[in-house]
N, CA, C and O of each residue as an XYZ file, in Angstrom:
448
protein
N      77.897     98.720     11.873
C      79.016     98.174     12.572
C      80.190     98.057     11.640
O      80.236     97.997     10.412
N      81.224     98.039     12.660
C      82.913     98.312     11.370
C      83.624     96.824     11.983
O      84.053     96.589     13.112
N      83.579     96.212     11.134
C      84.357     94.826     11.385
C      85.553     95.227     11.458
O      86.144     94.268     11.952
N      86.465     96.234     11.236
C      87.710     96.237     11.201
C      88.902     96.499     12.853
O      88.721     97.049     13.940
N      89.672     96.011     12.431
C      90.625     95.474     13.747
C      91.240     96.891     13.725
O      91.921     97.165     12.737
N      91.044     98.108     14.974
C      91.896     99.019     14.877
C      93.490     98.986     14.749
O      93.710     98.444     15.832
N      94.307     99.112     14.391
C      95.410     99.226     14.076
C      96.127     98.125     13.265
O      97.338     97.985     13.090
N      95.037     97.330     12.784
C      95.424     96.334     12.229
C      95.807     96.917     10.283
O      95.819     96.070      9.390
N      95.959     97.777     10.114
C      95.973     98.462      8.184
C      97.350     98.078      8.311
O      98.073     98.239      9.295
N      97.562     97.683      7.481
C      98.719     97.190      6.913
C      99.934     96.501      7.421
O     101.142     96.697      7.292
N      98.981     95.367      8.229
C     100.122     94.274      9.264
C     100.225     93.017      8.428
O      99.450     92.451      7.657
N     101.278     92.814      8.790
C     101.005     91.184      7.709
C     100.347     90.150      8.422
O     100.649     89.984      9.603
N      99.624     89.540      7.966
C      98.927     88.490      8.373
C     100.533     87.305      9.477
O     101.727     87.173      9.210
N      99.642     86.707     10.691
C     100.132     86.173     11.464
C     100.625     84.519     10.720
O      99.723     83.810     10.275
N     102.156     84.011     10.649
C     102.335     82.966     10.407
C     102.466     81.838     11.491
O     102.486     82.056     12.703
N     102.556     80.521     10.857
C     102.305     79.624     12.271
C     103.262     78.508     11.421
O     103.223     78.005     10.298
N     104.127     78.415     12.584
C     105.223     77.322     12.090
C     104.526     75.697     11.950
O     103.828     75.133     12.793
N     105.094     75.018     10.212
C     104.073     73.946     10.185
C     104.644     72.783     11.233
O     103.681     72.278     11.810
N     105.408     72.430     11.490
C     106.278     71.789     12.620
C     106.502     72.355     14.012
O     107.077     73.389     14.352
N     105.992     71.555     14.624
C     106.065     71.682     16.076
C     107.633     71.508     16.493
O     108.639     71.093     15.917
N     107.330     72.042     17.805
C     108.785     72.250     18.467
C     109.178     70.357     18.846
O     108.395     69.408     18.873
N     110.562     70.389     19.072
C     111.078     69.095     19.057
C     110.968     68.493     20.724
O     111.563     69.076     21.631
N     110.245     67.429     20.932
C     110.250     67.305     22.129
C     111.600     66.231     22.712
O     112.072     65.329     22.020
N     112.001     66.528     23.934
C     112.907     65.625     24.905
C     112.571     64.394     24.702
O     111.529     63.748     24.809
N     113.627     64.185     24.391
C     113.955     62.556     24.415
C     114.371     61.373     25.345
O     115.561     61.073     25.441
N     113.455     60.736     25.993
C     113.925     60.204     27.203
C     115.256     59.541     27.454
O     115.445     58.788     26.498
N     116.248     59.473     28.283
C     117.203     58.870     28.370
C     116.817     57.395     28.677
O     116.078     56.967     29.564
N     117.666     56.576     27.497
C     117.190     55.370     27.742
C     117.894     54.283     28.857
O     117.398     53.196     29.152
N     118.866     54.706     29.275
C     119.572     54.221     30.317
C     118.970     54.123     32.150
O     119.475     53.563     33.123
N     117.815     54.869     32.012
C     116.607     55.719     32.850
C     115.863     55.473     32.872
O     115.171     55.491     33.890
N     115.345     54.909     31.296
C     113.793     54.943     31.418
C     113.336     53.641     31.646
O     114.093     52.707     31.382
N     111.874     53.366     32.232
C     111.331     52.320     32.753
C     110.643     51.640     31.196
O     110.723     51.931     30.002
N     109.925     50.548     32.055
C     109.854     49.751     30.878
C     108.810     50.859     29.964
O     108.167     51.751     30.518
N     108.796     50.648     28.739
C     108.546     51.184     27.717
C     107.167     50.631     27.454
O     106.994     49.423     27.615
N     106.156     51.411     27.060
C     104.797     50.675     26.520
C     105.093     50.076     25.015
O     105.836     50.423     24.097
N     104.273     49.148     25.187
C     104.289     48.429     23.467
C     103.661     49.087     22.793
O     102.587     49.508     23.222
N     104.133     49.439     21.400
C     103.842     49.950     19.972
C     102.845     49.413     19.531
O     102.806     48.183     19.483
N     101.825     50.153     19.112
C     100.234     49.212     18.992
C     100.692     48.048     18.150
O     101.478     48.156     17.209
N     100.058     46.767     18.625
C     100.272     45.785     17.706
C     101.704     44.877     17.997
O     101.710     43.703     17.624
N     103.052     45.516     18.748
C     103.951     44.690     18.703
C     104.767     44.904     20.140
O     104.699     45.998     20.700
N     105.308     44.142     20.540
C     106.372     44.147     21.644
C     107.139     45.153     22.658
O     108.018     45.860     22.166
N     106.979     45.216     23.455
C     107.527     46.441     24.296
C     109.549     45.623     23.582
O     110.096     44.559     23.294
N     109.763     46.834     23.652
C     111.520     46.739     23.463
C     111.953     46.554     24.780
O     111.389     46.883     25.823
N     113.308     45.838     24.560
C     113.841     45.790     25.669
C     114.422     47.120     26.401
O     114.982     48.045     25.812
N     114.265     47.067     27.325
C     114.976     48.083     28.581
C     114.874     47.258     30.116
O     114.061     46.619     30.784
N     116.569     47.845     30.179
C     117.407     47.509     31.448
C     115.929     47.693     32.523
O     115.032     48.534     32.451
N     116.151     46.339     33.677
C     115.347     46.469     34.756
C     116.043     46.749     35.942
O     115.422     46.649     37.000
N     117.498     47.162     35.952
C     117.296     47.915     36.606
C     118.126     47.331     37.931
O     118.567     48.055     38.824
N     118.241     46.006     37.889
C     119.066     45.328     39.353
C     120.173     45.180     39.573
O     120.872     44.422     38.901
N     120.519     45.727     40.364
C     121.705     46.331     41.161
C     122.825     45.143     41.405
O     122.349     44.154     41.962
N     124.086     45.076     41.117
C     124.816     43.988     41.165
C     125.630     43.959     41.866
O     126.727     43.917     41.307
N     125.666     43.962     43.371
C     127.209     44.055     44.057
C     128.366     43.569     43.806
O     128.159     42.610     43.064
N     129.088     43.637     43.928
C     130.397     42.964     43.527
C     130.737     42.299     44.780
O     130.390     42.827     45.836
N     131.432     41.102     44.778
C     131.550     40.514     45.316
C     132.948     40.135     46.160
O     133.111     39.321     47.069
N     134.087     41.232     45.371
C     135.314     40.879     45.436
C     136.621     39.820     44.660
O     137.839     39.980     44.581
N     135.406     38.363     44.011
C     136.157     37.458     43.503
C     136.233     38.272     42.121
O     135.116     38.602     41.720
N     137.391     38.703     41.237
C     137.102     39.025     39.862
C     136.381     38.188     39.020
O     135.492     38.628     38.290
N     136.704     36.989     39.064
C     136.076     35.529     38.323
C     134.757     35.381     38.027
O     134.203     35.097     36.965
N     134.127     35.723     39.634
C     132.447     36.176     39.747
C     131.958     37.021     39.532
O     130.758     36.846     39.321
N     132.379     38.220     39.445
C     132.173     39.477     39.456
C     131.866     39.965     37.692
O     131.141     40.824     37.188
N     132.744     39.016     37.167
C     132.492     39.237     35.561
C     131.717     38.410     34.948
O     131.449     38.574     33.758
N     131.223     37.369     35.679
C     129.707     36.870     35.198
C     128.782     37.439     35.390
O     127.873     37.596     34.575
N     128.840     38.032     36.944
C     127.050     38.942     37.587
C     127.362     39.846     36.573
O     126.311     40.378     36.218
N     128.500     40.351     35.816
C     128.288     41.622     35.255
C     127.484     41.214     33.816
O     126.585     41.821     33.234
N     128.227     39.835     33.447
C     127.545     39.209     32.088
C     125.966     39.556     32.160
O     125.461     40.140     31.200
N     125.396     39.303     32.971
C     123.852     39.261     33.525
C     123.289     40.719     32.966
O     122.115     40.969     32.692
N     124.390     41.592     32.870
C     123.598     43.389     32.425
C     123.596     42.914     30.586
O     123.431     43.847     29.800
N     123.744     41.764     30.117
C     123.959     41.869     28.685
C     122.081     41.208     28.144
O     121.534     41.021     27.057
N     121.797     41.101     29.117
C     120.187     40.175     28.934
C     119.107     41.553     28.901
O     117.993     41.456     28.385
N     119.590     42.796     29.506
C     119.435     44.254     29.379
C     118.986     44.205     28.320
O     117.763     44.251     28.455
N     119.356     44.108     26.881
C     119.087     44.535     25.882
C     118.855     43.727     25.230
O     119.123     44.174     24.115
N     118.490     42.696     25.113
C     117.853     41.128     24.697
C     116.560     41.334     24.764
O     116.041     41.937     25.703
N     115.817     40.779     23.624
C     114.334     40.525     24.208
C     114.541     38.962     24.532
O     115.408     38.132     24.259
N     113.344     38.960     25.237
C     112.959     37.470     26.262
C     113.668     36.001     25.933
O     114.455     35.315     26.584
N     113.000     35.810     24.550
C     114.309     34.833     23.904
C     115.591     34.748     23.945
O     116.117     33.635     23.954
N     116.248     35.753     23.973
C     117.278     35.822     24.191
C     118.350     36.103     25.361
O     119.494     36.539     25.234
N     117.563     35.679     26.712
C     117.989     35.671     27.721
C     118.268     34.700     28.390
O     118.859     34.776     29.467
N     117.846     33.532     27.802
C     118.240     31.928     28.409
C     119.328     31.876     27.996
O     120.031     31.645     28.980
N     120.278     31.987     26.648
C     121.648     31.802     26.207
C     122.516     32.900     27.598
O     123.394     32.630     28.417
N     121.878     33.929     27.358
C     122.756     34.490     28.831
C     122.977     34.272     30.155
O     123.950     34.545     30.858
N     121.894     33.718     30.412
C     121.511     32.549     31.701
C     122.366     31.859     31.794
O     123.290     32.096     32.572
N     122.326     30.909     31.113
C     123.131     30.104     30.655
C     124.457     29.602     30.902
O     124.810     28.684     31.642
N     125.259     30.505     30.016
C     126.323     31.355     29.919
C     126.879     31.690     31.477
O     127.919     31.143     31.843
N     126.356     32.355     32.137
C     126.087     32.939     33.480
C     126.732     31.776     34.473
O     127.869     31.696     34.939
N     125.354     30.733     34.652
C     125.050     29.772     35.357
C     126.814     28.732     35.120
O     127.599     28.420     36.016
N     126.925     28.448     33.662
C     127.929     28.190     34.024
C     129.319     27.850     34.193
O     130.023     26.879     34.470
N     129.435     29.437     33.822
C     130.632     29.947     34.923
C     130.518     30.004     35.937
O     131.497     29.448     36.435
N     129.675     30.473     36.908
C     129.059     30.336     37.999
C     129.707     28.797     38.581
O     130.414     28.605     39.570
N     129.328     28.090     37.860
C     129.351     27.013     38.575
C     130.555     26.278     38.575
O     130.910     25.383     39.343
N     131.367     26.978     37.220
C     132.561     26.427     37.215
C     133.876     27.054     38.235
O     134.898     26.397     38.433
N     133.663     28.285     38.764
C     134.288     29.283     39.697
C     133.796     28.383     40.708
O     134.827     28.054     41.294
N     132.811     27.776     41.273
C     132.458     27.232     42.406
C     133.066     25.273     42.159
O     133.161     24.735     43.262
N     133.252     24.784     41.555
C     133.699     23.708     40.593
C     135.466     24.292     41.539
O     135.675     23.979     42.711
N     136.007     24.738     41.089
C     137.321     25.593     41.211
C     137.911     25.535     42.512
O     139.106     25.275     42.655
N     137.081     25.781     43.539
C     137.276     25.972     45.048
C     137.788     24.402     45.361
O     138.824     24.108     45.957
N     136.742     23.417     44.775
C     137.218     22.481     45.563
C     137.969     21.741     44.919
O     137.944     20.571     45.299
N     139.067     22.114     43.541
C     140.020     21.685     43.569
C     141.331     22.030     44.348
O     141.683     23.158     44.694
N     142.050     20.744     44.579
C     143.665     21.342     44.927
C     143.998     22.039     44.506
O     143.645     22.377     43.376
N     144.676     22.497     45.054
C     145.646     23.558     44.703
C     147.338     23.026     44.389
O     147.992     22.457     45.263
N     147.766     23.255     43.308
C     149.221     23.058     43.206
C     148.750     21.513     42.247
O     147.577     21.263     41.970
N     150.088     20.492     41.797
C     150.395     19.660     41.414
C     149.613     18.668     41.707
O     149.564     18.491     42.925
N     148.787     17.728     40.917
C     148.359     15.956     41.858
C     149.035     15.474     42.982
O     150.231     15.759     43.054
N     148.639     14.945     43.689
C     149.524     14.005     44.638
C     150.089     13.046     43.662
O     149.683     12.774     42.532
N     151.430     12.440     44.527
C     151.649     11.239     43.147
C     150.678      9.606     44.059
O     150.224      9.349     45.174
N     150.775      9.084     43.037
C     150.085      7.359     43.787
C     150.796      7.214     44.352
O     151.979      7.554     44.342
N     150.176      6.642     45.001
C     150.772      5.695     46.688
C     151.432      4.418     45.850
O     151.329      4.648     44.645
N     151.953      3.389     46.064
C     152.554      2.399     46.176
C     151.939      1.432     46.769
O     151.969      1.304     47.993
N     151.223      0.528     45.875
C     150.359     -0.581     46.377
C     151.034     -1.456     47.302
O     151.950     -2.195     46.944
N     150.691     -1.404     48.244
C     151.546     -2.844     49.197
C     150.816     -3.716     49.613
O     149.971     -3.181     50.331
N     150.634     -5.065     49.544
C     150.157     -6.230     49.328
C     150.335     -6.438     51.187
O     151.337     -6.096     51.816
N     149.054     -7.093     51.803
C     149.464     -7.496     53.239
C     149.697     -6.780     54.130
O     150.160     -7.304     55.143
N     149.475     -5.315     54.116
C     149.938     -4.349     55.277
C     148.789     -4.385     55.575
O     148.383     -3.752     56.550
Protein backbone atom coordinates (compact mmCIF):
# COMPACT_ATOMS: atom_id res chain seq x y z
CA UNK A 1 0.00 0.00 0.00
CA UNK A 2 1.19 3.78 -0.96
CA UNK A 3 0.25 6.14 1.83
CA UNK A 4 0.79 8.97 -0.41
CA UNK A 5 -1.88 11.77 -1.20
CA UNK A 6 -2.03 11.90 -5.12
CA UNK A 7 -1.21 15.26 -6.14
CA UNK A 8 -0.20 16.24 -3.01
CA UNK A 9 4.26 16.48 -4.11
CA UNK A 10 5.15 19.57 -3.42
CA UNK A 11 2.11 21.54 -1.73
CA UNK A 12 2.79 23.38 1.25
CA UNK A 13 1.44 22.10 4.18
CA UNK A 14 -2.16 23.66 5.18
CA UNK A 15 -1.99 26.75 7.76
CA UNK A 16 -4.67 27.51 10.39
CA UNK A 17 -5.11 30.96 11.70
CA UNK A 18 -4.16 30.96 15.63
CA UNK A 19 -7.09 33.49 16.37
CA UNK A 20 -10.45 33.04 15.66
CA UNK A 21 -12.61 35.29 13.73
CA UNK A 22 -14.02 38.32 15.83
CA UNK A 23 -17.45 37.79 16.95
CA UNK A 24 -20.58 40.58 17.02
CA UNK A 25 -20.92 42.49 19.67
CA UNK A 26 -24.23 42.90 21.14
CA UNK A 27 -25.72 46.31 21.12
CA UNK A 28 -26.04 47.34 24.52
CA UNK A 29 -28.83 49.73 24.23
CA UNK A 30 -30.87 46.27 23.08
CA UNK A 31 -29.69 43.91 24.98
CA UNK A 32 -31.66 42.19 27.78
CA UNK A 33 -30.53 41.65 31.05
CA UNK A 34 -27.10 40.25 30.91
CA UNK A 35 -26.07 36.90 32.78
CA UNK A 36 -23.72 37.29 35.76
CA UNK A 37 -19.94 36.71 35.37
CA UNK A 38 -19.18 33.55 37.35
CA UNK A 39 -18.85 34.65 40.83
CA UNK A 40 -20.11 38.40 40.51
CA UNK A 41 -23.09 40.63 39.57
CA UNK A 42 -25.05 40.88 36.44
CA UNK A 43 -24.18 44.68 35.21
CA UNK A 44 -26.56 46.99 34.85
CA UNK A 45 -28.77 47.20 31.67
CA UNK A 46 -31.69 49.46 30.77
CA UNK A 47 -35.15 47.52 31.50
CA UNK A 48 -36.56 48.83 29.13
CA UNK A 49 -39.89 51.03 30.31
CA UNK A 50 -41.38 53.13 28.15
CA UNK A 51 -42.01 56.76 29.41
CA UNK A 52 -44.79 58.80 27.92
CA UNK A 53 -44.57 62.20 28.12
CA UNK A 54 -46.95 63.85 29.60
CA UNK A 55 -46.98 67.33 28.13
CA UNK A 56 -46.02 69.26 31.53
CA UNK A 57 -42.10 70.01 30.72
CA UNK A 58 -41.53 70.13 34.64
CA UNK A 59 -42.73 66.37 34.74
CA UNK A 60 -41.57 65.20 31.85
CA UNK A 61 -37.88 65.88 32.96
CA UNK A 62 -38.15 63.91 36.05
CA UNK A 63 -39.90 60.60 34.31
CA UNK A 64 -36.94 61.22 32.06
CA UNK A 65 -34.53 61.44 35.30
CA UNK A 66 -35.89 57.78 35.97
CA UNK A 67 -33.74 56.46 32.52
CA UNK A 68 -30.53 57.53 34.76
CA UNK A 69 -31.21 54.38 37.36
CA UNK A 70 -30.56 52.48 33.70
CA UNK A 71 -27.11 52.34 34.43
CA UNK A 72 -26.87 52.22 38.23
CA UNK A 73 -26.54 49.06 39.94
CA UNK A 74 -29.33 48.44 42.64
CA UNK A 75 -27.75 50.66 45.27
CA UNK A 76 -27.78 53.20 43.42
CA UNK A 77 -31.22 53.64 42.46
CA UNK A 78 -32.88 54.88 45.67
CA UNK A 79 -30.80 58.35 45.34
CA UNK A 80 -32.62 58.44 41.88
CA UNK A 81 -35.90 57.57 43.31
CA UNK A 82 -35.54 59.89 45.35
CA UNK A 83 -34.51 62.65 43.45
CA UNK A 84 -37.52 61.69 41.16
CA UNK A 85 -40.16 61.44 43.92
CA UNK A 86 -39.30 64.75 44.87
CA UNK A 87 -39.71 66.77 42.23
CA UNK A 88 -42.57 64.91 41.56
CA UNK A 89 -44.01 66.08 44.39
CA UNK A 90 -42.86 69.42 44.34
CA UNK A 91 -44.50 70.07 40.57
CA UNK A 92 -47.65 68.68 42.32
CA UNK A 93 -46.84 71.00 45.66
CA UNK A 94 -46.95 73.89 42.71
CA UNK A 95 -50.55 73.43 41.41
CA UNK A 96 -51.97 74.32 44.52
CA UNK A 97 -50.26 77.38 44.93
CA UNK A 98 -51.67 80.85 43.84
CA UNK A 99 -50.87 82.14 41.28
CA UNK A 100 -49.57 85.82 41.07
CA UNK A 101 -48.74 88.04 44.31
CA UNK A 102 -50.15 87.10 48.21
CA UNK A 103 -53.34 88.54 48.97
CA UNK A 104 -52.64 91.47 51.28
CA UNK A 105 -54.28 91.02 55.16
CA UNK A 106 -57.52 91.91 55.76
CA UNK A 107 -57.90 94.58 58.41
CA UNK A 108 -58.88 93.31 61.75
CA UNK A 109 -62.20 94.85 62.78
CA UNK A 110 -63.22 94.47 66.27
CA UNK A 111 -67.32 93.85 66.66
CA UNK A 112 -68.46 93.25 63.10
Amino acid sequence: MNDAVPGAEGAEPATVDPQPPPQPQPDPEHAGPQSPPEGGPAAPAPLGVPRTPTGNAEVDAHLERLADADHLATDGHVEVYEDVHRGLRDALTALDARPGPPAPPQPYRQGS
